[in-house]
N, C-alpha and C positions, 0 to 999 in steps of 0.2 A: 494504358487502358484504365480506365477510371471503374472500381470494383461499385457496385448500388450496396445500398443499404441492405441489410441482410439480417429480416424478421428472424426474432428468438420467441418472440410468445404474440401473444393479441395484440398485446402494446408497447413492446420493447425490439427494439433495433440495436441492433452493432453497426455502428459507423467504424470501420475497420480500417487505416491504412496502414500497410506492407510498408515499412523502411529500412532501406538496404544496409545503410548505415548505424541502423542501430546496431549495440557490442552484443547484444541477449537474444535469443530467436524468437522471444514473442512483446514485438514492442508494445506501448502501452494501450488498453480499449478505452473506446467512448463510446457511450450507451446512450439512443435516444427512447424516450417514455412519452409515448403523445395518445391521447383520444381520439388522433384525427380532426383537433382544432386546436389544442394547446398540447406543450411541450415543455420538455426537461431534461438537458445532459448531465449524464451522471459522467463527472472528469471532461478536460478536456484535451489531452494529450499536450504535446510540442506546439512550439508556436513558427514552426519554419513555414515557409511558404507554401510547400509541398502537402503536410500535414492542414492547413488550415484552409487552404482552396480547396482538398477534395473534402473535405467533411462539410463546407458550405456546398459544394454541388450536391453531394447526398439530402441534405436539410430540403434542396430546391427540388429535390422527389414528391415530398408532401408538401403542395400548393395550398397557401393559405393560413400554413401552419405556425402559431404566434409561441417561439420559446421563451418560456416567461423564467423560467430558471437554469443556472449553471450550477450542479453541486458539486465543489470538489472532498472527492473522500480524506485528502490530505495533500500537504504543501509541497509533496516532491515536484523537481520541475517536470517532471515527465507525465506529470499527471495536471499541472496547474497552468504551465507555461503558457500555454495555447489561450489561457481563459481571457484576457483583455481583447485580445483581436475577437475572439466570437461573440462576447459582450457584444462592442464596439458594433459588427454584424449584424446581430439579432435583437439587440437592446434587451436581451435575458439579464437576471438579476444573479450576481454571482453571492451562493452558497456555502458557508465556511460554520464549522462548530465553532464554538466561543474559542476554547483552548487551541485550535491551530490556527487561526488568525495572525496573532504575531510573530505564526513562525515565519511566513509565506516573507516579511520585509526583514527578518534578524539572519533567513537562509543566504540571502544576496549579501552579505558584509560578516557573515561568521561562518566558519569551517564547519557543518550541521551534514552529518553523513546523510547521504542518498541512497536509492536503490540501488543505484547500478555501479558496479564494480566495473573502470573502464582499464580497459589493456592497453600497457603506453602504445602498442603498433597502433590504436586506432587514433591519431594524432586528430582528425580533423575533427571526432566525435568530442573529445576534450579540450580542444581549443574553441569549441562551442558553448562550454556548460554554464561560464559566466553569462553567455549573452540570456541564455533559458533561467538561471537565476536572478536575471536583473529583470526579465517579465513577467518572471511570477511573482513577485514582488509587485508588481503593479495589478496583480487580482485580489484588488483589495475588496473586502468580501461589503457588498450590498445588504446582505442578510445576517445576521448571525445566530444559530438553530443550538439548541441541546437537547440532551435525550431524551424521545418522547414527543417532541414534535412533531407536525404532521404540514407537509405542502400538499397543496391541490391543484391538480394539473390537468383543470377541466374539471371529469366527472372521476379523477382518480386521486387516491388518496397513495403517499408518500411517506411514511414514517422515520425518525430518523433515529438509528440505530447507533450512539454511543460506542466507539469501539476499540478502546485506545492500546498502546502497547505498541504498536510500529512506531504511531506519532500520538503524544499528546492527546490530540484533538479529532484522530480517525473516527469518522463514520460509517459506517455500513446502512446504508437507505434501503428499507423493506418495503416496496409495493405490493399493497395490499390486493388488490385486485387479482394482480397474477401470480401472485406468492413468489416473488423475486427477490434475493435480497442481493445487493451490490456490494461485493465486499471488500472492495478497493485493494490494496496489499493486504490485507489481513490473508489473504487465500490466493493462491496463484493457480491457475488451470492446470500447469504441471511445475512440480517440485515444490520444494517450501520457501517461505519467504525468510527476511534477512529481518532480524528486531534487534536494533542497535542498544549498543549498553547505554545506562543513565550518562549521561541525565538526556539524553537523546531517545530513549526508548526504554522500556518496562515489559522484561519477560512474564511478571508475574500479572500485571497487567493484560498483557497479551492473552496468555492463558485462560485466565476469566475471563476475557473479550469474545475466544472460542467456546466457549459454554455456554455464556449471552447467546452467541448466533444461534446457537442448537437450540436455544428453546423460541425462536421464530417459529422455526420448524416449517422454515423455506423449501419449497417443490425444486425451487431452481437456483444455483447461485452464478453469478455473472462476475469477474474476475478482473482484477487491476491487469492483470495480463493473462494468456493465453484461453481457452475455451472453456464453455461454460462448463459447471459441474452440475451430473443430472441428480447427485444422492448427495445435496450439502449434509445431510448431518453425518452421514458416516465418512464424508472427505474430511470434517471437522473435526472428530474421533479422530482418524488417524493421524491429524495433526496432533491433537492433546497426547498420544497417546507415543506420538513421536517425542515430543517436547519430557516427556515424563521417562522414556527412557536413557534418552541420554543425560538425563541429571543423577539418575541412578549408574549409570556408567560413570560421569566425572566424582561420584562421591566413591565410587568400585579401587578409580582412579589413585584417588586423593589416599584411600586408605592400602593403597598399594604400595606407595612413596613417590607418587608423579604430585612433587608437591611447590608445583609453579604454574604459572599461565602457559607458558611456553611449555611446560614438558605435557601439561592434559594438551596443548593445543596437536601438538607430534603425536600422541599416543592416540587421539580422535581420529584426526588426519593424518596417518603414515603417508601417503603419495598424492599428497593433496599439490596442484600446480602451484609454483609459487604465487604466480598471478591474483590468484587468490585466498593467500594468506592473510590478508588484512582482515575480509571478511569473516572469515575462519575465526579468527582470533576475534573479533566482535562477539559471534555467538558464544562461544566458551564463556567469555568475560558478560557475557549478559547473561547467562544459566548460573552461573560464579553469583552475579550481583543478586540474583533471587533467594541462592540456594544462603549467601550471610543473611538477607533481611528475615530469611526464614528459621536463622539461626542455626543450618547444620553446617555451614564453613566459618572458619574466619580470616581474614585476608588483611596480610602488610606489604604497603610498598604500591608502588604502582607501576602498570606498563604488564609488557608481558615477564619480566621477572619477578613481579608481587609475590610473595610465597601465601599459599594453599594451606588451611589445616584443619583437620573435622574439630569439631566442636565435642561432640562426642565418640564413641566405637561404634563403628557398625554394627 
């Protein structure tokens, strides 16, 4: 049964589709932004058949309606994949910040961590991922926006919101009219998201990225995955304010004698499934990479045996 479009404000739609197969419970949104005669997806999910025939019958809700752009917030395939075939569809111009552009063709031929942590059981989900990296690769961006930008989409104005720290080149797009901002992976509807260590991702980046968004001072924010958030700046707080504690725990850590990757990784995560240990071990070593550029660690070696060591006493 084919879910319709499903208004979030005046001018904004979730084109939503349920996939069974995805490994995470909230696959990824695409967001439509129209006047009621022009239009803009924010992301455009997967490129499987499944995924891209119902977001074209949703589109064919609004008769008439000319999608002049595709923005994607960042080059994961779960967010990009889908962008050539809906191109291709709608003849929308696809959307890319200057700095994530390159990654969208260096992902398909280089090991560039993703979102999604896949579980070997899920065999057929991972014997798919090249095919979704070799088409998002081909949304080669039509556009290319930096901070402060502005699209119009009709009578609506589109700001582009700078917001790096996941990827390089993340955006967050604020519509102005209804005070929306899109936050792509910066914010997930439920839990927090995953910021890969350098040179793949920048926690301290990240961190000022969530302080940029608070001072939007967005009524609504609308999420790279699960529902929307009604109170962005204090969901964006408790992100800061997350990230802020657990650097104070691994520096608690370090001046304890947990003085490795591996041993903060166990002492964070006592009963963490192995499954997602890699993960685990990314953010340590991405909070690790902030807290040397910031000068209160300093670290030898690499992997997760590097050794750990304050810089100064606590």
């Amino acid at each position: 049964m084919l879910m319709p479009a499903e208004q979030i404000s005046p001018h904004v739609y979730s084109l939503y589709v349920k996939l069974d197969w995805f490994p995470q419970p909230y696959p990824p949104n695409v967001f439509l932004i129209t006047d009621g005669t022009e239009g803009a997806l924010i992301d455009a999910g997967f490129s499987d058949d499944e995924s891209i025939s119902k977001r074209l019958a949703m589109l064919r809700e609004f008769p008439d309606l000319n999608v002049r752009y595709i923005v994607i917030t960042h080059h994961h395939f779960d967010h990009s994949s889908g962008a050539p075939k809906l191109r291709d569809a709608t003849g929308a111009k696809i959307v890319l910040h200057r700095d994530e552009a390159p990654l969208l063709e260096r992902a398909a031929k280089e090991r560039i961590p993703s979102d999604v942590e896949v579980p070997p059981e899920r065999k057929e989900y991972a014997g798919r991922v090249q095919d979704w990296l070799d088409e998002a690769a081909k949304a080669n961006a039509d556009q290319l926006v930096v901070d402060g930008d502005q699209l119009s989409i009709g009578s609506l104005t589109l700001r582009m919101v700078h917001s790096p720290g996941h990827t390089a080149g993340h955006l967050s797009p604020f519509l102005e009219e209804d005070s929306i901002i899109f936050a792509g992976d910066n914010v997930l509807g439920v839990g927090t998201t995953a910021i890969p260590p350098p040179p793949h991702g920048d926690m301290g980046q990240y961190v000022a990225s969530l302080i940029k968004m608070q001072s939007v001072n967005a009524g609504l924010m609308c999420c790279g995955h699960g529902p929307p958030v009604k109170e962005p700046n204090r969901k964006l707080q408790e992100l800061i304010d997350h990230r802020q504690q657990r650097e104070d725990q691994i520096l608690s850590l370090v001046h304890e004698g947990r003085d490795t990757i591996k041993g903060i990784v166990k002492s964070v995560y006592p009963e963490l499934d192995k499954r997602l240990l890699g993960m685990a071990t990314g953010q340590i070593r991405s909070h690790v990479a902030k807290l040397e550029s910031e000068g209160k660690l300093r670290v030898s070696g690499e992997g997760e045996d590097a050794s750990v060591k304050l810089t100064t006493e606590l």
